[in-house]
Every structure is written in C-alpha cells, then in structure tokens.
C-alpha positions in Angstrom: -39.9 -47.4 -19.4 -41.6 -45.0 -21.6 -39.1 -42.3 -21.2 -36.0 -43.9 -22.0 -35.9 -43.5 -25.9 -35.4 -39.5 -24.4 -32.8 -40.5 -22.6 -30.9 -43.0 -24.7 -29.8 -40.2 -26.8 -28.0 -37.6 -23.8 -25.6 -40.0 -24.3 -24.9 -39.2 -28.1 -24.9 -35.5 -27.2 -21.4 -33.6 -26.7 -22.6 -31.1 -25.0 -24.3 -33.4 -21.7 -20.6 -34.9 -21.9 -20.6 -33.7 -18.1 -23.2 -35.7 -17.2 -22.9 -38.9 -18.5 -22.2 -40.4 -15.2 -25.6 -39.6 -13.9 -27.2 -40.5 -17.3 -25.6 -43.9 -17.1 -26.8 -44.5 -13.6 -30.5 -42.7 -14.8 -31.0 -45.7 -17.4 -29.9 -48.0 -14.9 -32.5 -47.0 -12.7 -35.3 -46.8 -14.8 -34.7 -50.0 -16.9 -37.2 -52.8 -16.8 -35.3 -55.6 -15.4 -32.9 -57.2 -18.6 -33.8 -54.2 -20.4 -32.0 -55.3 -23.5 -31.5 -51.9 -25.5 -30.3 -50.1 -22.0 -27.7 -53.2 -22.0 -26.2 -52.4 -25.2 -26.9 -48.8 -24.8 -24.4 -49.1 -22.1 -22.2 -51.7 -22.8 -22.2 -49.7 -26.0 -20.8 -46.0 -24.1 -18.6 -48.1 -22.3 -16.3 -49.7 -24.8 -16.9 -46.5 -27.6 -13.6 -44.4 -27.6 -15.2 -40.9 -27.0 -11.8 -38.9 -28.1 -13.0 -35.8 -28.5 -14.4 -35.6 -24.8 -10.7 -36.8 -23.5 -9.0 -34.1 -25.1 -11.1 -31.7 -23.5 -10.5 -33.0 -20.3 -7.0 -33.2 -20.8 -6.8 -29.8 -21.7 -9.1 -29.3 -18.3 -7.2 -31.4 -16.1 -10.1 -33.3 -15.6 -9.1 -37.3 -16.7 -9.8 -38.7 -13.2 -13.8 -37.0 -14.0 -14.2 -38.6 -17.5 -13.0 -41.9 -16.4 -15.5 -42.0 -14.0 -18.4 -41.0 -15.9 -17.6 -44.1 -18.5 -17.0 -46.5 -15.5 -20.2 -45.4 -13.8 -22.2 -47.4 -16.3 -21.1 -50.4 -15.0 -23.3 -49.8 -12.0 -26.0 -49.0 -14.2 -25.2 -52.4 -16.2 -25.6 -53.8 -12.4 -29.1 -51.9 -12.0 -30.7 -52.9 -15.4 -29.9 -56.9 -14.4 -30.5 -60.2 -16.7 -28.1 -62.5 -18.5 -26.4 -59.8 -21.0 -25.9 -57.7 -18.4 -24.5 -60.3 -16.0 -22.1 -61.4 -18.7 -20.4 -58.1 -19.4 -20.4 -57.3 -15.4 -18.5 -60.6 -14.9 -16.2 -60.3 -18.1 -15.2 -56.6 -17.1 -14.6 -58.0 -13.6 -11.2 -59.7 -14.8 -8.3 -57.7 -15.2 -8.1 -59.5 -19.4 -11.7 -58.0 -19.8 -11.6 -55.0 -18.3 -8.9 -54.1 -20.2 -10.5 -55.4 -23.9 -13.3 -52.9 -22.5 -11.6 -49.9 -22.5 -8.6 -51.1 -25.2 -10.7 -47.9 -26.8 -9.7 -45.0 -24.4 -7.2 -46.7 -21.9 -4.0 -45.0 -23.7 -6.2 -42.0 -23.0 -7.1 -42.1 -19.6 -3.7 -44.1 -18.3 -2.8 -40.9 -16.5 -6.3 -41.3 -14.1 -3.8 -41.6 -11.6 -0.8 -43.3 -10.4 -1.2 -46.9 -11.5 -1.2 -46.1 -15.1 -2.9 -48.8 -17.3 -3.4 -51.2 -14.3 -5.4 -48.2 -12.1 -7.5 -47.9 -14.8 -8.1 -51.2 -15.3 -8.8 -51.6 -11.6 -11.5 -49.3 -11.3 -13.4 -50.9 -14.1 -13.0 -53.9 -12.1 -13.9 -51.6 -8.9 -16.6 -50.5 -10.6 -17.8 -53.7 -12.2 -17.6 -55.3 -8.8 -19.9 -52.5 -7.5 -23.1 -53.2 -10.5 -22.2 -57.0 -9.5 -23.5 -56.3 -6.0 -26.6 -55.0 -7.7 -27.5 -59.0 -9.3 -27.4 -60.3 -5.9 -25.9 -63.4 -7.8 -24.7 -65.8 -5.3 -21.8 -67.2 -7.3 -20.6 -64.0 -7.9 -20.6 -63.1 -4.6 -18.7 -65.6 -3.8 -16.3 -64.5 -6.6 -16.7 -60.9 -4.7 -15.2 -62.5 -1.7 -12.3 -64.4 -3.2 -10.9 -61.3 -4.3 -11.7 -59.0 -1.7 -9.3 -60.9 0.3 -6.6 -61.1 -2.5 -6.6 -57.5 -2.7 -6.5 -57.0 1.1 -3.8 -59.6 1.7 -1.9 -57.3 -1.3 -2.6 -54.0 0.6 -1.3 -55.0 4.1 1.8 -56.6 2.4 2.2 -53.2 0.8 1.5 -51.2 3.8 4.4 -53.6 5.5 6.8 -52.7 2.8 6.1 -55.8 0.9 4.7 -56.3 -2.7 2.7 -54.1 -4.8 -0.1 -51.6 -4.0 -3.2 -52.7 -5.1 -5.5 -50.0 -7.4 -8.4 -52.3 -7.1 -8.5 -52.5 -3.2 -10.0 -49.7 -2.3 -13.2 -49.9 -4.4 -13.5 -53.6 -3.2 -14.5 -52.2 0.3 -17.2 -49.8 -1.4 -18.5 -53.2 -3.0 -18.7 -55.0 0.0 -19.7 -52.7 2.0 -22.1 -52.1 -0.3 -23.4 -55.8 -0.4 -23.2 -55.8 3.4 -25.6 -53.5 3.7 -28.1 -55.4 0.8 -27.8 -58.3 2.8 -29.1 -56.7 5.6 -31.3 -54.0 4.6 -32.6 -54.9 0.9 -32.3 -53.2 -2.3 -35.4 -50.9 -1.4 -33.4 -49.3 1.6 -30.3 -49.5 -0.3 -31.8 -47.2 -3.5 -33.2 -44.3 -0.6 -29.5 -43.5 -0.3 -27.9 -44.9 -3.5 -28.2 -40.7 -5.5 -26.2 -39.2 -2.6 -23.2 -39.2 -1.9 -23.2 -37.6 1.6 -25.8 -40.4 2.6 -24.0 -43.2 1.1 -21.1 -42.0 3.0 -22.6 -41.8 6.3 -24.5 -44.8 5.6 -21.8 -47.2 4.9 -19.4 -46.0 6.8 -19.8 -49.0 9.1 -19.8 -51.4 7.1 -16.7 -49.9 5.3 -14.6 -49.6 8.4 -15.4 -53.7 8.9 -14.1 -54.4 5.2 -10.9 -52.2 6.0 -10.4 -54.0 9.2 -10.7 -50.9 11.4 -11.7 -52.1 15.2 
C-alpha cells in the first residue's frame, strides 16, 4: 500500500506517542496480505523498550493507556497475516513468549494493574489471541479453544473461592467472541464494526454473554 512508508514513521515520532494504538491497528489494516516490512515494523514497536514514553505516563497515571497502545499491534500483526506474522502471534500467545516480548518494558508497565508481571503478560496473550482470530488458522483455533476453557475452569474456581484469578480470562471471551462472530458473518462484516468501540460492543455482546456462560 502506497501510503504506508508515511505511516511507518508515526511510530518513530514522540510526539504521536498517544496514538500509536490506532497507528498499529492503521498498518494492520492497510497491509497487503504478509506485508513483510509492516511485520517487522510491528513486531519491531512491540518488543522496543519505549522508556521515555513510560515515564511520561507514569508521571500521568496513564500505564494501563501505554500498555495498550504497544499490545494493540498484535491485532494489527493479526490483520497484516502470512507466516512471520503467524509465528510471532503464536510465540506471544504463550505465557514464555509473551514475556521475552515485552522483557523490554514489563518492569515498566508491571503496575497495568493488579496482576503485576503475570497481568501483563496476560494481555499480550489476550491480545495475541485477539490478531490470532484474524488468520482464521484452524489449528490455532483449536489452540484458541483449549485455553479458553483453561482459563474459564480457573475463573469459576476463583469465583468459588478456589485457585487463582485468571488475568487472561477476560480477553479470551473478546477473542472468541470475536471468532464467533467471523465464523458466522465473515471478515467483511466483521471490519464494518471492527474501528468502534460502541459497535463492537453492541455487536458482540451476544456472543460474549455465550463465552461468559451467561443464560
């Protein structure tokens, strides 16, 4: 895509640091499929320490913001498709190499929120599960599955007072909700309502109340 050698860039510039998350999911979007600059362009963002920007946002309050704007680009890695991609989508899927992803920054954003270390390492995984739904891969899918119900067998022994909360649960139902929906509707109707939130919500909501068990 012509325009991407524009783009590329915003995420070299300190001053777009506030929207990196929508740049990331931008070069997802526009990528040819395999596109193998926009795979290392992101794989790239996402292991890259980025210190200066986590001071600032310590100083804002605003860790939970940054750590989503790095983790978004696994989505994107999902969008753009192909072998590389696959492989880093499938590596940051396991806790070992979600955490070698972010061994940059994870001392820096281990206060995202309760979980420490292992919260961040679950959204990677959260959100690698998320650009996973993107390859419509079926072994992967499969893999989707398997710990989709690990982590929900974790949650309702936690909510009986038994074991361990699990950080990762929680995006697990936005990936299979998400992959619910694919499976029914396509990709096509899946990208009308992918860039809103409110939509996405609505949308899904569904298909998310099956994955949480909800009757």
């Amino acid at each position: 895509m012509k325009d991407l050698p524009r783009i590329y860039p915003l995420l070299e510039d300190p001053t777009c640091d506030e929207y990196w998350g929508l740049v990331v999911q931008l070069i997802g979007a526009v990528s040819d499929l395999g596109n193998a600059e926009s795979v290392k362009v992101l794989a790239d963002y996402l292991r890259r320490p980025d210190n200066a920007q986590w001071a600032k946002c310590k100083k804002n309050d605003t860790i939970a913001c940054m750590v989503i704007r790095k983790t978004y680009a696994l989505q994107g890695l999902g969008m753009v498709g192909g072998n590389e991609a696959t492989e880093v989508l499938e590596n940051a899927f396991t806790p070992e190499g979600a955490a070698e992803l972010a061994k940059e920054w994870i001392e820096e954003a281990k206060d995202y929120s309760d979980g420490g270390k292992e919260g961040v390492v679950a959204k990677i995984r959260g959100q690698a599960a998320q650009g996973i739904v993107y390859l419509q891969n079926p072994r992967l899918n499969r893999l989707l599955d398997q710990v989709y119900d690990e982590e929900f067998r974790k949650w309702c022994e936690f909510r009986n007072g038994r074991g361990e909360c699990s950080w990762l649960f929680g995006d697990m139902v936005e990936a299979m909700a998400a992959k619910a929906f694919i499976a029914e509707k396509g990709l096509e109707e899946w990208s009308k309502i992918d860039g809103s939130f409110q939509d996405q919500l609505n949308t899904l909501s569904p298909y998310r109340r099956k994955y949480m068990r909800i009757e």
